[in-house]
TORVEX-410105 format. One record per residue (C-alpha): chain; residue in one letter; x, y, z. Coordinates in steps of 0.5 Angstrom, whole numbers, plus 500, padded with zeros to 3 digits. Last residue first. Example, Ala and Ser with C-alpha at 12.3 -4.5 7.8 and 13.67 -1.06 7.14 Angstrom:
! residues 2
DRENVO,A,s,527,498,514 .
DRENVO,A,a,525,491,516 .
This chain:
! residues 165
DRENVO,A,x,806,650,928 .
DRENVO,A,x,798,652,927 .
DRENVO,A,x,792,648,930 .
DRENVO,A,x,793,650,937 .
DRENVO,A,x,793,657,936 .
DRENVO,A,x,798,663,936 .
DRENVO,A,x,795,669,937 .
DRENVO,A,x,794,673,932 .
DRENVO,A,x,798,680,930 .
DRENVO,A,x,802,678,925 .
DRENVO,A,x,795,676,921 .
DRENVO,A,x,794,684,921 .
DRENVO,A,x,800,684,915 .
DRENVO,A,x,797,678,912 .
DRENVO,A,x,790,683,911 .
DRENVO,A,x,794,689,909 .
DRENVO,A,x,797,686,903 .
DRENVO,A,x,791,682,901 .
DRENVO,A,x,789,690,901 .
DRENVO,A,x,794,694,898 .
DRENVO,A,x,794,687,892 .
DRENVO,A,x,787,688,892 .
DRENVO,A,x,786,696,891 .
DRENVO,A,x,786,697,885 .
DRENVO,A,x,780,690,884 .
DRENVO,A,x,776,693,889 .
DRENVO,A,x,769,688,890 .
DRENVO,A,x,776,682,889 .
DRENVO,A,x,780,684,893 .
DRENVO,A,x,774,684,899 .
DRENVO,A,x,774,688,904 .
DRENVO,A,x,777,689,911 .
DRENVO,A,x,772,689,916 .
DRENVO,A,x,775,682,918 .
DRENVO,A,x,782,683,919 .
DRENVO,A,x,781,690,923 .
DRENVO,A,x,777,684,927 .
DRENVO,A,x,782,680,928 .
DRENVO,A,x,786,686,929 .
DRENVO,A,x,783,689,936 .
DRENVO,A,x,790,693,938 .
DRENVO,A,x,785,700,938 .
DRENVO,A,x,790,702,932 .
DRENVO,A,x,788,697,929 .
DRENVO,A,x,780,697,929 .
DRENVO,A,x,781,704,927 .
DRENVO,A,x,786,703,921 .
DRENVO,A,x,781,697,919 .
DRENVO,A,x,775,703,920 .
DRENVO,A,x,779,708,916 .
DRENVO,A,x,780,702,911 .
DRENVO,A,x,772,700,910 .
DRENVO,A,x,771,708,909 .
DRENVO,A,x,776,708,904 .
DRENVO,A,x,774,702,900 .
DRENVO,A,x,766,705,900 .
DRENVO,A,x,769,713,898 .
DRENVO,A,x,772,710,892 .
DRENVO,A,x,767,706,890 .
DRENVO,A,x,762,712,891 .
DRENVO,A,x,767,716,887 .
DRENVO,A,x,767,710,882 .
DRENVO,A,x,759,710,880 .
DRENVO,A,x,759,718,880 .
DRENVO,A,x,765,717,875 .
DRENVO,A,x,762,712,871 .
DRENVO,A,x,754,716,870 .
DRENVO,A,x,757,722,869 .
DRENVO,A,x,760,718,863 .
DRENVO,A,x,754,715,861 .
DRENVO,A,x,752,722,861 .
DRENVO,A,x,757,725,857 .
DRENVO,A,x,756,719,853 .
DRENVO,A,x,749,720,851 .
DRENVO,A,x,750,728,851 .
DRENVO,A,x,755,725,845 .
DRENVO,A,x,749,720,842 .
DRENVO,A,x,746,726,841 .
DRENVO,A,x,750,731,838 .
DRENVO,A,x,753,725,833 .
DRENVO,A,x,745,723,832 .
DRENVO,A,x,745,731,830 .
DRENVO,A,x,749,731,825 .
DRENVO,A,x,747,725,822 .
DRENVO,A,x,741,728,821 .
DRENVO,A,x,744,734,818 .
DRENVO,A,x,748,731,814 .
DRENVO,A,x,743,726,810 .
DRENVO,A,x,740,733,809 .
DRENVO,A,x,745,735,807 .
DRENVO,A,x,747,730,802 .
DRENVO,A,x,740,729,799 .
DRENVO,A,x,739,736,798 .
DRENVO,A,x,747,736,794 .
DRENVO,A,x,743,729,790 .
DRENVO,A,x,737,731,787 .
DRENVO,A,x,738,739,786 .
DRENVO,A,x,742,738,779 .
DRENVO,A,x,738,733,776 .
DRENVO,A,x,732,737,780 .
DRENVO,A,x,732,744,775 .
DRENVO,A,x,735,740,769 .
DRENVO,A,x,730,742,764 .
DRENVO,A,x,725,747,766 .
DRENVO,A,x,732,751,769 .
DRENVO,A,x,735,750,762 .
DRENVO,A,x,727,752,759 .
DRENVO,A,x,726,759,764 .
DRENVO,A,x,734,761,763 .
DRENVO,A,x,739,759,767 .
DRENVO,A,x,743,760,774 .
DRENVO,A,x,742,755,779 .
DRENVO,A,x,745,758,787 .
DRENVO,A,x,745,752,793 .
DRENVO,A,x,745,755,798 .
DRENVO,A,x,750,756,803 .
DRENVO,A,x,751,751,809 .
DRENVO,A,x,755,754,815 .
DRENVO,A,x,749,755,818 .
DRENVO,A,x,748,748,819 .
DRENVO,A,x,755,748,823 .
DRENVO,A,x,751,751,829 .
DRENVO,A,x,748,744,831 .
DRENVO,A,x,743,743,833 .
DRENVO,A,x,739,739,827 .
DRENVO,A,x,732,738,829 .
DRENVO,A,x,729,745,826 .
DRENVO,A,x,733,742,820 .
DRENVO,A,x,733,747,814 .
DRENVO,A,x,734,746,806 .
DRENVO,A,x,736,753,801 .
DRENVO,A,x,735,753,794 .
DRENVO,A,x,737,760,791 .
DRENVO,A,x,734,759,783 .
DRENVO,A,x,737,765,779 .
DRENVO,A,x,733,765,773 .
DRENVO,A,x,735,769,766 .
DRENVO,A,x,731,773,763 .
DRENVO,A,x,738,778,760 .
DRENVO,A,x,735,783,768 .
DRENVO,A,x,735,778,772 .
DRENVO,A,x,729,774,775 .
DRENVO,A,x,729,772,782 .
DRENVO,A,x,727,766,785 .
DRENVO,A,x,728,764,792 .
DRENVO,A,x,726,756,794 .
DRENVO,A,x,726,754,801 .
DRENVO,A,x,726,747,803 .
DRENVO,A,x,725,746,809 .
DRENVO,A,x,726,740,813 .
DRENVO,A,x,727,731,813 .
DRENVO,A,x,730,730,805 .
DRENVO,A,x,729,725,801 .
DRENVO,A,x,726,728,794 .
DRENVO,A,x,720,725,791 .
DRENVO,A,x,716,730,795 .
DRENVO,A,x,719,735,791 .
DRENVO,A,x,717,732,785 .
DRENVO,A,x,710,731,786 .
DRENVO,A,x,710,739,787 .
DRENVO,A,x,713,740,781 .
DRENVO,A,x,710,736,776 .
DRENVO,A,x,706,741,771 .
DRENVO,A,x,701,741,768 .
DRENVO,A,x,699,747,763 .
């Protein structure tokens, strides 16, 4: 007796373990309990997947065993891969996120040390130079209107020269 079994569950396309359960009921039918698994998947909702559960006699069961599992095994297991891309690529978000915020506190901490520098300088009446440490608008494009602000109301304070009427 050959049978193709085997050679059709490899046929299938699925990532993990499959787990078949077979139990014979008392009026000789089958009840085939199939199950898949992804170790790779870590999302919890996996678990919230039930068997799959055929019922039928030995040549019901013979002859449509995988015409009725092909297509639900390929779905999860398609689910379960996409499932954990989808986890993936939120901890890659978070990350980059992370990443962004960090990147604009320390933005953030440069355009106040500049100003406390600025306020320093022109407390001291020294506005040219509190005029010249201010920083670029365009290095803090939030800032640029305080900041083009902050540097005409420093140039109030230069002496008149030879070149200006």
């Amino acid at each position: 007796m050959e049978t193709h079994f085997f050679n059709q569950i490899a046929q299938l396309a699925i990532q993990g373990k499959l787990h078949l359960v077979i139990t014979q009921e008392a009026n000789s039918q089958l009840v085939v309990s199939v199950l898949l698994e992804n170790e790779q998947c870590s999302d919890p909702a996996k678990h919230l997947l039930p068997p799959l559960v055929l019922r039928g006699t030995a040549e019901e069961l013979d002859a449509g065993f995988f015409q009725s599992i092909t297509q639900p095994l390929e779905e999860t297991s398609s689910l379960f891969v996409n499932m954990e891309q989808y986890i993936e690529a939120q901890k890659q978000a978070q990350r980059q996120s992370a990443m962004e915020k960090e990147k604009a506190e320390k933005q953030q901490k440069k355009y106040d040390e500049a100003m406390k520098k600025v306020a320093d300088l022109e407390a001291q009446g020294k506005y040219r130079e509190a005029w010249s440490k201010l920083p670029p608008p365009d290095e803090f494009p939030n800032y640029a209107d305080k900041i083009r602000k902050k540097r005409s109301e420093l140039s109030t304070h230069f002496a008149p020269t030879l070149f200006e009427e």
